[in-house]
Every structure is written in structure tokens, then in C-alpha cells.
N, C-alpha and C positions, 0 to 999 in steps of 0.2 A: 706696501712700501716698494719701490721702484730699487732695481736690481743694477748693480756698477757704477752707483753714484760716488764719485768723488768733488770736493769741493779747492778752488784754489784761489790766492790769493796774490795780489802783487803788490808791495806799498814798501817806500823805506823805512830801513831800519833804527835810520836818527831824521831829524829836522829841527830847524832853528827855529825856535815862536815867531807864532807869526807868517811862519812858511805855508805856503799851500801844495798842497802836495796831489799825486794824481795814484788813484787809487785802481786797479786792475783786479776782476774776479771773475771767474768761471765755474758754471756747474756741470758737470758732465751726467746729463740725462738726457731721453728715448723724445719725450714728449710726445705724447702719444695723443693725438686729439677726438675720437671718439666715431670717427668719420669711415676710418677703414676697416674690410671686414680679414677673419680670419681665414685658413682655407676650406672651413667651413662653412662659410658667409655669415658667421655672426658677428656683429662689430666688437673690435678691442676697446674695454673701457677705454677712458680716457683717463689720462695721467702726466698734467703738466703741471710745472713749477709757475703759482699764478701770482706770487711773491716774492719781491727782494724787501729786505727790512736792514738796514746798517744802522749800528748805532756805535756814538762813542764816549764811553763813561755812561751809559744811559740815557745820552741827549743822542735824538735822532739825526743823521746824517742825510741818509735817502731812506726812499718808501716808496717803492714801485710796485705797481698792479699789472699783473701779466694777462694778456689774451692768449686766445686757442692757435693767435696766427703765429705765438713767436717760436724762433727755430728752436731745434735741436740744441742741448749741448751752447746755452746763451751764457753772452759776453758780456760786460758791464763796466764801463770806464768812466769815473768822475772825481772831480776833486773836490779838497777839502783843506779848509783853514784850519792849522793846530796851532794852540797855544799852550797847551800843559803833555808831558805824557799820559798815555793812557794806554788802553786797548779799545781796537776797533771789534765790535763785534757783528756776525754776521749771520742770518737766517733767511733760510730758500722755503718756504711754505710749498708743501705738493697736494695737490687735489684728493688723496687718501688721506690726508690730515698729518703724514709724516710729516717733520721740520729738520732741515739738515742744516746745523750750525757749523759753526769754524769761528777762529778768533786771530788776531795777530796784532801784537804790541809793537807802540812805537816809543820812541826816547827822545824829545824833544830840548835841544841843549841852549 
């Protein structure tokens, strides 16, 4: 499991049905891809986040598959139509099989 991960999210806090809203999240991890060596010249595993997975109420939102090229510390903006309250849930898959979640409800009036 990767060392200083934090997870963050940006979304509001109400919306009207109907509304589409723009959703903002950030992982803070190393991603480490496999390529560089240590000061011992052995290569550092590799350890990147090779999935985003949103879901809201258990219906999928987005489903991204990550490469070895993506940065450091990755960004993720996209929107979304709500029509009932719920909560958005969210899961970063990392190449050691950790999964780092977070959640954040919304209130739709």
C-alpha cells in the first residue's frame, strides 16, 4: 500500500433535479512506474493508481482505466446529471490491490 495517500473531492453541496453539476477529485499518490532504478540500480516496483470507478447510488457514473504514463498525484473533472439525492461514491484501484475510497453526499431540492 502506497505511503501519503490522501483522497479529495469537489462537488456541491445541494442542486436542483435535473441539474448537472461538475464534479472535481484528486489522489494524492507517488506513481511510481516500474522504469526507475534505486540507488542501488534495482528498479522500484511499480505502483500506480490504474483506476477511477464513481458511482452514484450504485449506478456508475465514470470508469476510467489508467496507464503507466499518467502523472503523479491525478486530477479528474467531469460532470454529472442528478435527479434524486444520493451519495457519490468513489474508488482509486492501485496496482498492490489497495483501493482507496471516499464518499460525498449531495442534496438535491
Amino acid at each position: 500500500m502506497a505511503t501519503g495517500v490522501k483522497t479529495r473531492i469537489k462537488l456541491p453541496d445541494t442542486a436542483g433535479a435535473g441539474d448537472v453539476i461538475t464534479i472535481k477529485t484528486q489522489i494524492t499518490h507517488q506513481m511510481e512506474t516500474g522504469h526507475r532504478l534505486d540507488s542501488a540500480g534495482v528498479p522500484l516496483p511499480r505502483s500506480i493508481i490504474h483506476r477511477l470507478h464513481c458511482t452514484f447510488d450504485g449506478e456508475t457514473v465514470v470508469d476510467v482505466d489508467l496507464r503507466p504514463g499518467i502523472s503523479t498525484n491525478p486530477f479528474f473533472e467531469f460532470d454529472a446529471q442528478v435527479t434524486r439525492s444520493g451519495v457519490f461514491q468513489f474508488a482509486w484501484h492501485d496496482d498492490d490491490g489497495a483501493v482507496y475510497t471516499a464518499a460525498k453526499a449531495i442534496s438535491v431540492t
